[in-house]
N, C-alpha and C positions, 0 to 999 in steps of 0.2 A: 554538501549534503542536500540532498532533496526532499519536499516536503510532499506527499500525496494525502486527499481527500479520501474517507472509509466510507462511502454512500452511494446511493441512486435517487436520492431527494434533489432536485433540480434545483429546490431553490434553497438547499441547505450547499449545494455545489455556487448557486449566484451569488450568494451572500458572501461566500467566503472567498471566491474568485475575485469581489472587488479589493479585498487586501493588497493583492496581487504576491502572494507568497506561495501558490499551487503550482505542482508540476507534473501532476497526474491525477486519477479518482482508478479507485480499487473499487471492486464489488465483489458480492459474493450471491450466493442463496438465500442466505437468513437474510441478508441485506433487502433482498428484493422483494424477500416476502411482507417487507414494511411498508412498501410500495402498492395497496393494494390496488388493485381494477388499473392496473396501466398495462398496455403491450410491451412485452420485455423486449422485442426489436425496435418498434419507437423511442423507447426510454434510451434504447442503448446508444443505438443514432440521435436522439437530443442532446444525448450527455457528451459524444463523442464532437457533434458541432459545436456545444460550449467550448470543448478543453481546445479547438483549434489544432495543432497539429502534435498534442501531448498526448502522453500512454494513457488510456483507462484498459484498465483490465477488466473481460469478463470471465467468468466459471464454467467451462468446459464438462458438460454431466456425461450418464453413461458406464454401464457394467461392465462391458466390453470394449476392445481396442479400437473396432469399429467405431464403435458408437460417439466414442471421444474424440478419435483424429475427426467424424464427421462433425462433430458441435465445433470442432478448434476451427475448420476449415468454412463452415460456416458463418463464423463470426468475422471472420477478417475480411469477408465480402461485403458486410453491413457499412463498415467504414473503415480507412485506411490507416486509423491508427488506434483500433481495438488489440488490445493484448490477449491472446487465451492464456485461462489460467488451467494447469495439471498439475492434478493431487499427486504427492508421494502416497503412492499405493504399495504397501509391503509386498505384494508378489512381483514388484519391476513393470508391472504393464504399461504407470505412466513413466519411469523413463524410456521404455520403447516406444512410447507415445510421442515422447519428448526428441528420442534421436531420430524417428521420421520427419515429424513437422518443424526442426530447425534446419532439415536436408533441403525440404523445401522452399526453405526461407521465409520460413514463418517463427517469429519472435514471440516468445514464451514466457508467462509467467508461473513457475512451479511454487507450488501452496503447501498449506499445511505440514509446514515439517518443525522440528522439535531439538536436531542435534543437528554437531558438524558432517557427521558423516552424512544425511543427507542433503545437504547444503552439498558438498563436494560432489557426488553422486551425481546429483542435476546441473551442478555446472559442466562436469565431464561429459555430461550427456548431450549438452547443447543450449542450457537454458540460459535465457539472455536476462532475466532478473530471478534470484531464488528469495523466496519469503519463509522467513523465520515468526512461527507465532511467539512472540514473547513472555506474553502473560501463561498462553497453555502450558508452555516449556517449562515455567516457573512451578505451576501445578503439577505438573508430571516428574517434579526432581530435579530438571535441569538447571545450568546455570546458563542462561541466554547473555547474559555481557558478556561470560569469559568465551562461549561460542562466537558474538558478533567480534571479539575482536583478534581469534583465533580464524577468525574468514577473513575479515580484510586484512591479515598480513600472506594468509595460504595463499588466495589469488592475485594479489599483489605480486607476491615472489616465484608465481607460476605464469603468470601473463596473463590470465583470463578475464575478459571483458565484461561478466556478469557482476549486476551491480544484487548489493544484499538488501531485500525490504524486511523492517522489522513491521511486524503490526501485533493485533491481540494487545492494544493499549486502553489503559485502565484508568491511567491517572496522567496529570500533565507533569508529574515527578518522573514517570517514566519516558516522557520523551526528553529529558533533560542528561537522562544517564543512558540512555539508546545512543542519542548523538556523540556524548564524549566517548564512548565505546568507538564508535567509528563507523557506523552504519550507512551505506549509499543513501538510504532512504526512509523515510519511515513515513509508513500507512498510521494516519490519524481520524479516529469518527467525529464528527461534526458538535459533538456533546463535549470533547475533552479538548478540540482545538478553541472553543469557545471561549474557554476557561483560561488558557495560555496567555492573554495577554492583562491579565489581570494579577496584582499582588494586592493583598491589602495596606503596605506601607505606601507605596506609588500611590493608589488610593487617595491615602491620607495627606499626601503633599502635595498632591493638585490642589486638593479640598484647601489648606492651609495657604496655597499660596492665590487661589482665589479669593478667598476671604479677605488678603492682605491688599490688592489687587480692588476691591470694591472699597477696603478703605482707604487706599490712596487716591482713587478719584473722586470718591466723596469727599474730599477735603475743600 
């Protein structure tokens, strides 16, 4: 399982890239809009020379077909390992979005979806990673683990290459049961990965066994 960064904070991406446990950064809109007063092609290019030669995905805008293949087709010339991301749009536009720009050879990350069906939908289309929002899924009725683990047996037993990103995480209880589900990947924001490596028993046994620790040398 892989682990990606939810951000465009450069230094919420440095910080956590010294762990050394990153294997991509997601963005989005609202992500960027947190980013005030920067260039969103400088940012995207910063972030892309941090990750080295790993996926950061960006958000493909746009009301029309045009408009999207041109932002997908623009992004991958910034740098050579930007991913467009294409929404599940109810009237199919972005899986025709999806089945031109994977013709091209351009690698795809298809977003905001909610159930298997379109999970399957955008792999059959072409898409080389599909993202399940987890948390939305949950709000809207679904059930997203019995989805992530109803995808990785479908593509598994059909041969398909597309790996599944969960995101829309809330809590670090949620990446605990995202993974055992079976998930390629999960998108985490910089506020919930922070918290992961913290329990308050572990805590308490450091704490105990320094204390032991200052009085054996004090002796």
């Amino acid at each position: 399982m892989e682990i990606f960064l939810d951000t465009a904070s450069v230094t919420e991406i440095s910080h956590i890239l010294r762990w050394g446990i990153i294997d991509g950064v997601t963005t989005n809109q609202k992500i960027f809009l947190n980013e005030k007063g920067v260039d969103f092609q400088d940012r995207v290019l910063e972030i892309c020379k941090m990750l080295g030669n790993k996926p950061v995905s960006v958000e493909s805008n746009g009301s029309t077909l045009e408009e999207i293949l041109n932002d997908a087709r623009f992004f991958v010339n910034i740098a050579p390992n930007v991913i467009p991301k294409i929404a599940m749009t109810a009237d199919g536009m972005g899986l025709e979005a999806i089945n031109i720009l994977s013709k091209e050879g351009i690698k795809i990350n298809v977003t905001v979806m909610m159930n298997l069906n379109q999970l399957m939908l955008a792999t059959k289309a072409g898409a080389t990673y599909v993202s399940l929002f987890y948390n939305r899924a949950k709000d809207a009725g679904e059930n997203p683990l019995q989805t992530i683990r109803e995808y990785a047996d479908w593509v598994k037993e059909n041969r398909y290459s597309a790996k599944l990103i969960a995101g829309s995480i809330r809590h670090p209880k949620d990446v605990e049961q995202i993974a055992a589900a079976g998930a390629h990947i999960i998108t985490i924001p910089y506020k919930i990965i922070s918290e992961m490596p913290y329990h308050k028993k572990t805590q308490e046994t450091i704490e105990e066994f320094d204390k032991a620790w200052k009085e054996f040398t004090n002796k």
